[in-house]
C-alpha positions as CSV (number, residue, x, y, z in Angstrom):
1,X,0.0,0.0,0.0
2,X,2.8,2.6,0.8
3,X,4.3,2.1,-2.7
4,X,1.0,3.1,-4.4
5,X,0.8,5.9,-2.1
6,X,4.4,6.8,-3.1
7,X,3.9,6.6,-6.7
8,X,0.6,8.2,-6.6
9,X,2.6,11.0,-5.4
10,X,5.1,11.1,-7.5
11,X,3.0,11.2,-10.7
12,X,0.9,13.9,-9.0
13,X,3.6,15.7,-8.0
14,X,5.4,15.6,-11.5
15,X,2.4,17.0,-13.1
16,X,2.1,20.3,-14.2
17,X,0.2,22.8,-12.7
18,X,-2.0,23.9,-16.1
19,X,-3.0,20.1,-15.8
20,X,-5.3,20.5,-13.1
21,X,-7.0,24.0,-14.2
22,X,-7.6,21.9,-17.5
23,X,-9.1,19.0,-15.4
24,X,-11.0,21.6,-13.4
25,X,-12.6,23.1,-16.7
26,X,-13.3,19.8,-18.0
27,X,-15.1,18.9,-15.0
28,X,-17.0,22.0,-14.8
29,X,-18.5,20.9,-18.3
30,X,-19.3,17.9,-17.7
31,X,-21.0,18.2,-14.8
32,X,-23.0,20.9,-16.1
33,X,-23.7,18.9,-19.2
34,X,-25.6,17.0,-16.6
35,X,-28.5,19.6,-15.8
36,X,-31.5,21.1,-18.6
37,X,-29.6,24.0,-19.9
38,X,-30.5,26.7,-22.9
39,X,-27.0,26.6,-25.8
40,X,-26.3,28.6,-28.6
41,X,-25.5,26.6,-31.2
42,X,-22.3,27.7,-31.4
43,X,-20.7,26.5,-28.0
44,X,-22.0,22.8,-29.4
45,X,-18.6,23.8,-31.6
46,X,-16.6,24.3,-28.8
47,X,-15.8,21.1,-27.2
48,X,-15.3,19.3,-30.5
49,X,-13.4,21.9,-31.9
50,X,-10.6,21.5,-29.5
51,X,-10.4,18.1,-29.7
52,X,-10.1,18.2,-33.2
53,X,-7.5,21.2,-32.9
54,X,-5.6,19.0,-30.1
55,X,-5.1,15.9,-32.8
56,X,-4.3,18.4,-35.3
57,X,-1.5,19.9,-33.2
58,X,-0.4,16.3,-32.9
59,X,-0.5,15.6,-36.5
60,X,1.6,18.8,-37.4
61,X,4.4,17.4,-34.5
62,X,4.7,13.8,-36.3
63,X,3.4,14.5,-39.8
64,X,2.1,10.8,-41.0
65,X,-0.4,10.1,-43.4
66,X,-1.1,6.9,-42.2
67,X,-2.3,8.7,-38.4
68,X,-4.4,10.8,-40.0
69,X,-5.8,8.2,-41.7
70,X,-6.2,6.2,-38.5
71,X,-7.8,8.9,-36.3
72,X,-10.6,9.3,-39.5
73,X,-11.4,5.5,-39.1
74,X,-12.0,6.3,-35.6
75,X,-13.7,9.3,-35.7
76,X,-16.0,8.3,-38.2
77,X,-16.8,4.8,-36.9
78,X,-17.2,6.7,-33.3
79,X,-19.9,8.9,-35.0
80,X,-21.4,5.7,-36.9
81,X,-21.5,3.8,-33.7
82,X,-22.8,6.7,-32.1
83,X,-25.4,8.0,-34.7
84,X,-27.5,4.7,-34.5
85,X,-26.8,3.0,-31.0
86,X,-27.2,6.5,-28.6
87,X,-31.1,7.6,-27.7
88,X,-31.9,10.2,-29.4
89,X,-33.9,12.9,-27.5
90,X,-35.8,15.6,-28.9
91,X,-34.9,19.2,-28.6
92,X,-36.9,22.4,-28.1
93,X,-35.4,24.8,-30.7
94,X,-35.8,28.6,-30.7
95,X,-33.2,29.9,-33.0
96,X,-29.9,30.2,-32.5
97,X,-30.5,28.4,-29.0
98,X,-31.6,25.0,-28.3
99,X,-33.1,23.8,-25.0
100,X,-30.4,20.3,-24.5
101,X,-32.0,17.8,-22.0
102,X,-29.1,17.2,-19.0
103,X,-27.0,13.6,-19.1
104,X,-23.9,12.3,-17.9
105,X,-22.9,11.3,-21.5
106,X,-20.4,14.5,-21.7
107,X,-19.1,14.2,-18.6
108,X,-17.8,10.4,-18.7
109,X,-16.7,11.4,-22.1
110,X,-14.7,14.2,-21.6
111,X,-13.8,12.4,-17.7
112,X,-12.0,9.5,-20.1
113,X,-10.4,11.5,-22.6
114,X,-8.8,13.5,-19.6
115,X,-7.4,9.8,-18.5
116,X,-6.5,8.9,-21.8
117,X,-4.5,11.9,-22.6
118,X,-3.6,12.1,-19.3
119,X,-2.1,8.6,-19.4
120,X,-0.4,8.7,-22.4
121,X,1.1,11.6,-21.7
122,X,2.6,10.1,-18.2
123,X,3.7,7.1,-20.3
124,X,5.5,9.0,-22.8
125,X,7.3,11.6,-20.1
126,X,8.6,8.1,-18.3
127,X,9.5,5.4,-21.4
128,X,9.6,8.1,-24.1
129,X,7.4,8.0,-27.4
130,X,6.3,4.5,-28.8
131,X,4.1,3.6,-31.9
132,X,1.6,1.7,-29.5
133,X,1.4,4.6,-27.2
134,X,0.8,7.0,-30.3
135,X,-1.8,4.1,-32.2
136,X,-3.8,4.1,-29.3
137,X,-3.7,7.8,-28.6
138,X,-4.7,8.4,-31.8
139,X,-7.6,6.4,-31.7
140,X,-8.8,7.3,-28.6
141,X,-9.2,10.6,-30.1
142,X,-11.0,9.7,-32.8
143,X,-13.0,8.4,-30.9
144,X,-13.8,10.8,-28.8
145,X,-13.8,13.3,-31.5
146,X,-16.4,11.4,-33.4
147,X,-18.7,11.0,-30.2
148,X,-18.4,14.9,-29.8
149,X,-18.9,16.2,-33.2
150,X,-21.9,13.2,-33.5
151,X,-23.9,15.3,-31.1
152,X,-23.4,18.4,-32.8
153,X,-24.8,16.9,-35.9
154,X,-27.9,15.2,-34.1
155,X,-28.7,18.9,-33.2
156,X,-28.2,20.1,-36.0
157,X,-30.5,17.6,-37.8
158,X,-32.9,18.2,-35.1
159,X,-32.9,22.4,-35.5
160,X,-32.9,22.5,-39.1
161,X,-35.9,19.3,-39.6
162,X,-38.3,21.2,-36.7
163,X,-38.1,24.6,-38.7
């Protein structure tokens, strides 16, 4: 038990400060994802967008064709998986808001990418860069990027089919 305890705190302790605001933020979403909230279209944008800016960041770093083309498999099977499997609510719509019915879908989401990254990015500080650590990163974004932009494009279906 003390070893856990020791390494706990040494991963904790060798993480930067910026970390924890970002896993502060995230939280902050995702719990208020949980509650009935009014949105302007826009900020359905937002969390998407950085993921998608974040693997794109990535990309630009190690410049392969063939990660780009794995993070598209993923994304787009995410979405696919995502389109037809999640309930789909309906949504009160008064233009350029919509009236989106609380669950805990964002939060887990964004709670596991925040792992993920978090993870991978331990892994690489400590044994350096890998191809397995950068597959699975990789696709774990897609993932998560496909989930996330899935939902913006239910809403958007839904705004643009009521009116």
């Amino acid at each position: 038990m003390d070893t856990i305890t020791t390494k706990l705190h040494s991963v904790l302790s060798g993480t930067p400060l910026w970390v924890f605001f970002v896993f502060a933020y995230l939280l902050f979403v995702g719990i208020s994802a949980t509650k009935d909230r009014k949105m302007h279209i826009g900020k359905m944008f937002f969390m998407p967008g950085i993921f998608f800016a974040l693997f794109l960041a990535r990309l630009i770093m190690i410049s392969r064709l063939d990660v780009c083309m794995i993070f598209s498999v993923a994304m787009l099977a995410s979405m696919a998986f995502s389109y037809f499997f999640l309930k789909r609510e309906s949504l009160k719509v008064e233009k350029p808001y919509v009236f989106v019915k609380g669950s805990c879908e964002t939060l887990i989401v964004v709670m596991i990418i925040f792992c993920i990254k978090y993870f991978f990015g331990y892994m690489k500080a400590v044994n350096g860069e890998s191809e397995e650590y950068l597959v699975a990163e990789i696709i774990a974004s897609g993932i998560a990027t496909g989930f996330l932009f899935n939902q913006v494009v239910r809403y958007m279906q839904l705004m643009y089919l009521k009116h």
